[in-house]
C-alpha positions in Angstrom: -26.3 -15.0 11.3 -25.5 -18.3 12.6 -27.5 -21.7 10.7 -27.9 -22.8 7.7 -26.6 -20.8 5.0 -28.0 -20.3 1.3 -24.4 -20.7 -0.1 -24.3 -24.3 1.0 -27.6 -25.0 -1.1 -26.5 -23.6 -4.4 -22.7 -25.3 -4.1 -24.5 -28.4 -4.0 -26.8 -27.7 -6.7 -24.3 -27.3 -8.7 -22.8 -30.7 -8.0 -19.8 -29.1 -5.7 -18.5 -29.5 -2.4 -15.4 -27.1 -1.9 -16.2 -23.6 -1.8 -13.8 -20.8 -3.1 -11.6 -18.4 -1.0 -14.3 -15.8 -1.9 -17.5 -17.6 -0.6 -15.6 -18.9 2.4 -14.8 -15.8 3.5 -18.5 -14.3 2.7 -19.7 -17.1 5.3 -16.5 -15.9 7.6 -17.8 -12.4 7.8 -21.2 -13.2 8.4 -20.0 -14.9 11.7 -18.3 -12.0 12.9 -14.7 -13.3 11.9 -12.7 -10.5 10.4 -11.6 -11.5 6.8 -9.3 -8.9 4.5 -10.9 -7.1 2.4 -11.8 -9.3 -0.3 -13.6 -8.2 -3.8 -14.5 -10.5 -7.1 -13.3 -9.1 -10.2 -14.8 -11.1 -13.3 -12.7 -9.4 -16.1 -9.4 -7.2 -16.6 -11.2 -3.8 -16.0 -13.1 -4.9 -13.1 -9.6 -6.2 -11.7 -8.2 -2.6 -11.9 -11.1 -1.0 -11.0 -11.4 -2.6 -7.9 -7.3 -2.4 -7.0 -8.0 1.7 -7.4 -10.7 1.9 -4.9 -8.8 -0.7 -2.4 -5.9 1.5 -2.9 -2.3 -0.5 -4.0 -0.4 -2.7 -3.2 -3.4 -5.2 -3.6 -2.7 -9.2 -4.2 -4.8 -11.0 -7.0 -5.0 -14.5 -6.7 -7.9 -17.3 -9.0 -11.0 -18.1 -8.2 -11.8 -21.5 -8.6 -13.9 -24.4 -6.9 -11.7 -26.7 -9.4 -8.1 -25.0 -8.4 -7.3 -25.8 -4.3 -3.8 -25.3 -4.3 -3.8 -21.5 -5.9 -0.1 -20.6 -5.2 1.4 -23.8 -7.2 -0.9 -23.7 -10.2 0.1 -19.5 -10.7 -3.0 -18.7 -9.6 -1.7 -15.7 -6.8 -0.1 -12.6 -7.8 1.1 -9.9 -4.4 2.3 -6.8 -3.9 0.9 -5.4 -7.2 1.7 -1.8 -6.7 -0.4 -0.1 -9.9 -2.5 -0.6 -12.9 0.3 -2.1 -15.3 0.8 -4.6 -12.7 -2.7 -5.5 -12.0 -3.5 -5.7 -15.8 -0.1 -8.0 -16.7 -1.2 -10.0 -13.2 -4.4 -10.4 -14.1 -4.0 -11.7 -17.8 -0.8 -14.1 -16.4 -2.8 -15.8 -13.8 -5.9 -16.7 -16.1 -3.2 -18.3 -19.0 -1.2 -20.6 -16.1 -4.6 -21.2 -14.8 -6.4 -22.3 -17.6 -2.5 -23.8 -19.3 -2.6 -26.4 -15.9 -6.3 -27.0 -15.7 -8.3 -26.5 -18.7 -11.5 -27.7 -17.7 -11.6 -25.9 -14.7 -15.1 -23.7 -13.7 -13.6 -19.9 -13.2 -15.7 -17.4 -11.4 -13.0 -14.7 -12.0 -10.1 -13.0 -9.7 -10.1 -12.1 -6.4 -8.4 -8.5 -5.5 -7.3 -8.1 -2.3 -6.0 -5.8 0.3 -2.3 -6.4 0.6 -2.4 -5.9 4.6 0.3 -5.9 7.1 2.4 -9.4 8.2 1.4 -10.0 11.5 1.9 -13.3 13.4 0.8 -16.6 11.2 -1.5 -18.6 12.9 -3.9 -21.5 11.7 -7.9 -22.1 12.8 -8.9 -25.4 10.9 -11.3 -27.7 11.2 -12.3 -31.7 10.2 -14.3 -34.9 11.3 -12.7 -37.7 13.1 -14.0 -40.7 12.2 -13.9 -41.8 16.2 -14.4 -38.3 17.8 -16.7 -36.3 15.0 -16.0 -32.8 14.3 -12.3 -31.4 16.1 -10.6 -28.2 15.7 -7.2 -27.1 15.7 -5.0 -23.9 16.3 -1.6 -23.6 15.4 1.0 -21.5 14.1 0.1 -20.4 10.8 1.6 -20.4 7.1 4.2 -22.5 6.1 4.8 -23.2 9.8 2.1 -25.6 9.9 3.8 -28.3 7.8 7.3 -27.6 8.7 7.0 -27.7 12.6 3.3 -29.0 12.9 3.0 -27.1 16.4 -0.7 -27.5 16.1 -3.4 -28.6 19.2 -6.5 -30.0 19.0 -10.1 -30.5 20.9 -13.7 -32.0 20.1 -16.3 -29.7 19.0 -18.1 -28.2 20.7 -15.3 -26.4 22.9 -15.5 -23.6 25.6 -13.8 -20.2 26.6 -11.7 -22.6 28.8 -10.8 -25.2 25.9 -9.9 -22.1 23.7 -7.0 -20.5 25.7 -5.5 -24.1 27.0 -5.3 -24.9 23.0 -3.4 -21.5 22.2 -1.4 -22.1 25.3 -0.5 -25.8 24.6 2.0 -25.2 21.6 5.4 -24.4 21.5 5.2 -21.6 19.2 3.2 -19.8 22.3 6.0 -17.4 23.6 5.5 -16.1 19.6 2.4 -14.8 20.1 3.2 -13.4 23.4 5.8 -11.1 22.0 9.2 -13.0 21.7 12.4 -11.0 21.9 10.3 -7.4 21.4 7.6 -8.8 18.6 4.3 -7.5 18.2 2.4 -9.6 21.0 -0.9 -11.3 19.8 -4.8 -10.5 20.7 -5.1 -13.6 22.6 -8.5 -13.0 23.4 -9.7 -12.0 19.7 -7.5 -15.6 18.8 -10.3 -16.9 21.5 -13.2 -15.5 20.1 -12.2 -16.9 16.8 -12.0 -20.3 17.9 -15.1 -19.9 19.7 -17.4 -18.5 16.5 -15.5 -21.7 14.0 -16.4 -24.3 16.5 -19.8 -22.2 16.7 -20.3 -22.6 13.3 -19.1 -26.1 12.3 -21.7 -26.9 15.2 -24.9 -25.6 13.8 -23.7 -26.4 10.3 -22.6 -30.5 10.2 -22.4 -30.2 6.5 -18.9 -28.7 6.6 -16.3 -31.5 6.5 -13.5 -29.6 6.8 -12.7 -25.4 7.7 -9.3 -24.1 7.3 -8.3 -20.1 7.8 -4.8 -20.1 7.2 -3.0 -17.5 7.5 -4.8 -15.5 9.9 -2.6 -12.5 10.6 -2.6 -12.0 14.6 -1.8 -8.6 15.6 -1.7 -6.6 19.1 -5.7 -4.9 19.0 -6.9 -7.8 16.1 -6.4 -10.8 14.4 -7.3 -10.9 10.5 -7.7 -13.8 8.3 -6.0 -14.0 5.4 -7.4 -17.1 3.3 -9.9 -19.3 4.0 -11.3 -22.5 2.8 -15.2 -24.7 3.4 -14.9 -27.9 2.2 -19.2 -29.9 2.8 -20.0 -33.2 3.3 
């Protein structure tokens, strides 16, 4: 389902423009872009509940239109490898939370599906005040702000575009399988690309898209966290 989408509507209603990991990556899905497995937990039990079914070692991390920057404010808990864990993660993440911003709107905690590291790369999007809407691909994680190997192209861009952009930075000979790594998808990193710019065209409310990490593997290419900033 490509278009407008009913999230967008009710984030504005209630006076908001950044959406949480957990609604970004609803929206994600729904455009064919593979997200990890990603369920909301609104108390304790629910938490552990949820980390059961998923199967451990699950990650729990806040969820919060008011908390951007989840990792420095406690909000992310990984590798939680059974129910003590979960329970202790779940109960430490709320206090720091709530200790560093105590008028913040909670919807609860995300459990996720502690996947696999595969090669970090970035998919992001924002609007240039002389070129509109551009998106970039780079190498992913903390990569991003240490090298800034990153390329960009206008909106809306083509098959074409999409490989030259993956092939333009440095890090490229990474995701080809440098000195006997996994190689990447290159063709799913394409199709991703291809579906954001997609989507930030029939949707010129977003401001700003960012999936970083997405984990890029040899058959797929997975993102990891995700966040929709609107106009």
């Amino acid at each position: 389902m490509m278009g407008k989408f009913s999230i967008f509507d009710q984030v504005k209603k209630e006076g908001r423009s950044i959406l949480t990991e957990f609604e970004s990556k609803r929206i994600l899905k729904q455009v064919g872009v593979s997200v990890v497995e990603t369920k909301l937990a609104k108390t304790q039990k629910e938490a552990v509940s949820l980390s059961q079914k998923m199967s451990f070692p699950v990650a729990l991390k806040i969820v919060s239109p008011d908390v951007i920057h989840k990792s420095d404010s406690g909000g992310v808990k990984l590798s939680l490898n059974n129910v003590t864990e979960v329970k202790k993660a779940y109960d430490e993440i709320l206090k720091k939370v709530k200790k560093q911003y105590p008028d913040a709107v909670i919807h609860g905690v995300s459990v996720q599906k502690m996947i696999q590291p595969g090669t970090e790369v970035i998919v992001g999007t924002s609007k240039d005040p002389q070129f509109g809407p551009v998106i970039m691909f780079g190498l992913g994680g903390i990569f991003v702000e240490l090298l800034k190997d990153v390329s960009f192209r206008v909106i809306p861009v083509e098959q074409r575009d999409a490989q030259e952009m993956i092939k333009e930075i440095k890090g490229y000979p990474l995701l080809q399988g440098y000195r006997g790594k996994e190689p990447a998808n290159i063709s799913v990193l394409v199709e991703i690309i291809l579906k954001i710019s997609k989507l930030i065209e029939e949707n010129p409310q977003i401001k700003e898209l960012e999936l970083n990490p997405i984990f890029a593997y040899r058959n797929k290419a997975v993102a990891v966290d995700a966040r929709i900033i609107l106009e």
